[in-house]
Backbone as CSV, one residue per row, in Angstrom:
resi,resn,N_x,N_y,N_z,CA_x,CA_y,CA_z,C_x,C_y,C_z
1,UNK,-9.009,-16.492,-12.344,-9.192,-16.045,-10.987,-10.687,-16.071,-10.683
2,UNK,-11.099,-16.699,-9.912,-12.333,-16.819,-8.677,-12.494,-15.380,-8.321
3,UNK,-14.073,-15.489,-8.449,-14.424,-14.534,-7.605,-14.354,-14.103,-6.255
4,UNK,-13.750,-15.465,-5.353,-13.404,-15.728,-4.085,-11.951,-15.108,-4.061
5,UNK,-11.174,-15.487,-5.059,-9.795,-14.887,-4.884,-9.735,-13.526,-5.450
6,UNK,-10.530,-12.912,-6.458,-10.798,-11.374,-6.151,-11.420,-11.131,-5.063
7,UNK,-11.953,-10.865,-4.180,-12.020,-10.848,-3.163,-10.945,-10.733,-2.017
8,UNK,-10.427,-12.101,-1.924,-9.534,-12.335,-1.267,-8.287,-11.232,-1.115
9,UNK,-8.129,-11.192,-2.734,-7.399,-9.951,-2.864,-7.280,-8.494,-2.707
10,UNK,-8.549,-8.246,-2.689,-9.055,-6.893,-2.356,-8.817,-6.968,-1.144
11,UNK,-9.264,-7.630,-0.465,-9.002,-7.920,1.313,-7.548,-7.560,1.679
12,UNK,-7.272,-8.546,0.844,-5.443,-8.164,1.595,-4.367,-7.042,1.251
13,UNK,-5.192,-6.290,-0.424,-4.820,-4.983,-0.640,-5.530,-4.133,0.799
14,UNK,-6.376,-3.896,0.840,-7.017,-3.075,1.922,-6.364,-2.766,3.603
15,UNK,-5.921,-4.089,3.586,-5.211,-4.494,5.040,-3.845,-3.769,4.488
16,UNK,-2.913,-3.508,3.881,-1.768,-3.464,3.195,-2.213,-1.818,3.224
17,UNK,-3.020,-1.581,2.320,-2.833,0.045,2.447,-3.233,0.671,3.639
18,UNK,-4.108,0.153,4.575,-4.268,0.827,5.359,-2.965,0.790,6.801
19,UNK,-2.328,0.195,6.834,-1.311,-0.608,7.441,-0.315,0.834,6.914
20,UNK,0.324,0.802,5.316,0.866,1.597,4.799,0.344,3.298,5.456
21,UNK,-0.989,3.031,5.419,-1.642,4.863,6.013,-1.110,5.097,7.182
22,UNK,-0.949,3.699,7.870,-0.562,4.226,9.702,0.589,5.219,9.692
23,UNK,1.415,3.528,8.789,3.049,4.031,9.018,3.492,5.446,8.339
24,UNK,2.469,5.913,7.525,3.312,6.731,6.609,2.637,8.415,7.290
25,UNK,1.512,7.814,7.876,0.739,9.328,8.799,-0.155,9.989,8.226
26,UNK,-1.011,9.079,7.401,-1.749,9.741,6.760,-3.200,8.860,7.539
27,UNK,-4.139,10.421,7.871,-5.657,9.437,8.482,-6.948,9.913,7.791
28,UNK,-6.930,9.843,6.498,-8.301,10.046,5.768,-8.238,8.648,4.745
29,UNK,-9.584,9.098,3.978,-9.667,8.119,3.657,-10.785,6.694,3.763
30,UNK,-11.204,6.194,3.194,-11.739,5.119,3.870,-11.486,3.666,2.930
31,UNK,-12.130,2.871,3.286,-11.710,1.072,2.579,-11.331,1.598,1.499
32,UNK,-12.176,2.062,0.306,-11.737,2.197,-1.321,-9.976,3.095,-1.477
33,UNK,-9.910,3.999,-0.584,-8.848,4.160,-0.475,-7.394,3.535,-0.037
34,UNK,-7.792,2.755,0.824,-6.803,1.491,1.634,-6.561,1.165,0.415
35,UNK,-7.730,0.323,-0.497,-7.297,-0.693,-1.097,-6.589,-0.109,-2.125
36,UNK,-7.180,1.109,-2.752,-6.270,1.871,-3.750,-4.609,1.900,-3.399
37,UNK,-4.297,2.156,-2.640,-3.036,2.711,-1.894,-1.991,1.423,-1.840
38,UNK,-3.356,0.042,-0.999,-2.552,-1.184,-1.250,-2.340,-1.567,-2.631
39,UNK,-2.631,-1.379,-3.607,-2.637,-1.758,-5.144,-0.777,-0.844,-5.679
40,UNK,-1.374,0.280,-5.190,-0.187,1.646,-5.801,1.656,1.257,-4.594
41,UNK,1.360,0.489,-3.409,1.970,0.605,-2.923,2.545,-1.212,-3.030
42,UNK,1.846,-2.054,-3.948,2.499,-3.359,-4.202,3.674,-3.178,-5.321
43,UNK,2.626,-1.894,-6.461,3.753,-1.876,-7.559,4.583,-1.202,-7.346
44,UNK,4.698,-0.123,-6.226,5.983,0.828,-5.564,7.160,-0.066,-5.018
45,UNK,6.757,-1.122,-4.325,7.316,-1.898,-3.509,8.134,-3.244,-4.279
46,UNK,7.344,-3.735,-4.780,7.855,-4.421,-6.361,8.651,-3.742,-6.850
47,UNK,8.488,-3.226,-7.563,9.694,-2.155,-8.291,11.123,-2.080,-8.013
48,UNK,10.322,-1.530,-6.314,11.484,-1.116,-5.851,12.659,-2.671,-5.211
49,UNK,11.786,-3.444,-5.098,12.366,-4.712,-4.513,13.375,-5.348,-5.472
50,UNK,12.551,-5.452,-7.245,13.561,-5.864,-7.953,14.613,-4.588,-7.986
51,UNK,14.387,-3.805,-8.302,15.397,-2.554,-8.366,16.290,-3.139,-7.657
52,UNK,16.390,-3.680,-6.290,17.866,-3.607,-5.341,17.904,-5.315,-5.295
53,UNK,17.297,-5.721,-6.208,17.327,-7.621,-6.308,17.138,-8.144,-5.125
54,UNK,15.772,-7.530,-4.612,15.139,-8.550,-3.170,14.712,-9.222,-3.104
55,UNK,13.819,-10.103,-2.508,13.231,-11.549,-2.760,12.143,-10.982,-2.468
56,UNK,10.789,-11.376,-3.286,9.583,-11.475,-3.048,8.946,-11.960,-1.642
57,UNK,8.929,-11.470,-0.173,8.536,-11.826,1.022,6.711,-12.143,0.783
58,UNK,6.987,-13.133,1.557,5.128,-13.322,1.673,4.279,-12.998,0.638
59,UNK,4.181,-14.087,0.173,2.821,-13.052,-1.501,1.783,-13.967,-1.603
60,UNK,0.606,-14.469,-0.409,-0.686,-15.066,-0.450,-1.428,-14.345,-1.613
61,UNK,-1.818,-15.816,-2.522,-2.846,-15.311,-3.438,-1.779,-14.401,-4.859
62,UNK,-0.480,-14.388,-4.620,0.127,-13.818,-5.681,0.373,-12.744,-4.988
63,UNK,-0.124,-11.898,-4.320,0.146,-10.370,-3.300,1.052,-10.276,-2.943
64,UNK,1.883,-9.261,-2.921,3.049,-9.327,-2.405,2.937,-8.539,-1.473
65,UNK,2.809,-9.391,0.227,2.350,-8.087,1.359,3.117,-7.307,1.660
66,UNK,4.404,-7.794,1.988,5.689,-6.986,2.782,5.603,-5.862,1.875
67,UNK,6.057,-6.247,0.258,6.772,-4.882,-0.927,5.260,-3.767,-0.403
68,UNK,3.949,-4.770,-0.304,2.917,-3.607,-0.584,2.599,-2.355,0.475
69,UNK,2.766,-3.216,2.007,3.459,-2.706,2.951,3.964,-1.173,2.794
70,UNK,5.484,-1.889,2.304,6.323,-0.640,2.045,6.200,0.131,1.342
71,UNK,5.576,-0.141,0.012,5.458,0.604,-0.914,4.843,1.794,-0.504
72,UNK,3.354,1.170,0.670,2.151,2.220,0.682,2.580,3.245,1.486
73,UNK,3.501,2.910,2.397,3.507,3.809,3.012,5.165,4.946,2.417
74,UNK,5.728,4.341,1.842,6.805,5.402,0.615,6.044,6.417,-0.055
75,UNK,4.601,5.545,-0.407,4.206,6.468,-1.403,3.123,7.361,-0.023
76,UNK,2.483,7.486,0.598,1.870,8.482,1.572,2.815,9.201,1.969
77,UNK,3.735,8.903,2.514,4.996,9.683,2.863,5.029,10.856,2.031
78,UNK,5.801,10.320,0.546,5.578,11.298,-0.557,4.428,12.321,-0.465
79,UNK,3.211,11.655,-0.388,1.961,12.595,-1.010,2.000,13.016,0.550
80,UNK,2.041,12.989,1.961,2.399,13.721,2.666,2.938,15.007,2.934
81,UNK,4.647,14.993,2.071,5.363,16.258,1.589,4.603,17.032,0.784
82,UNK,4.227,16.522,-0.208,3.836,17.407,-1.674,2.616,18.453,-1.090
83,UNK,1.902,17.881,0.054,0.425,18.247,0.432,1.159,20.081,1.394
84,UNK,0.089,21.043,0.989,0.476,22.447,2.203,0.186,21.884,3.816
85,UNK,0.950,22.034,4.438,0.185,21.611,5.546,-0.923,22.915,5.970
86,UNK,-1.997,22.631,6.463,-2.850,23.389,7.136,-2.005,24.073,8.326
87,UNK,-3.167,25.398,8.312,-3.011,26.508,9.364,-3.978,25.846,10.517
88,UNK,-3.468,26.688,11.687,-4.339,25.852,12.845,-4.541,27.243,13.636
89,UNK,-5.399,27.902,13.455,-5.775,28.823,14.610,-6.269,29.242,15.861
């Protein structure tokens, strides 16, 4: 792998988790986090894709956008619940 296609990849993790942050309602955070989230939310999504024998959608560069997509935002969702919500006075 190229240093162009690390890159590349980081890019399209980043776009993926932050995409995942919208859907899932989570707004902190910044790039290093996107991309974290897109990384945690390819192998959520993977997983879960073979789990129910889905087809690998769209995977530029090897990425798998759609699973990472979904993944990211399954997994914010989650860490959503687990979190107290704040008091608002």
């Amino acid at each position: 792998m190229s240093p162009l296609d690390l890159v590349l990849v980081l890019v399209i993790a980043g776009i993926c988790g932050s995409l995942g942050q919208a859907i899932g309602g989570y707004s902190g955070g910044g790039c290093l986090v996107s991309i974290v989230l897109g990384f945690i939310g390819a192998l959520i999504g993977v997983y879960l894709a073979r789990l129910l024998e889905l087809p690998i959608l769209w995977a530029p560069e090897g990425f798998p956008v759609v699973w990472s997509v979904l993944g990211a935002a399954l997994f914010v969702a989650f860490i959503n619940l687990l979190r107290r919500p704040r008091r608002r006075d």
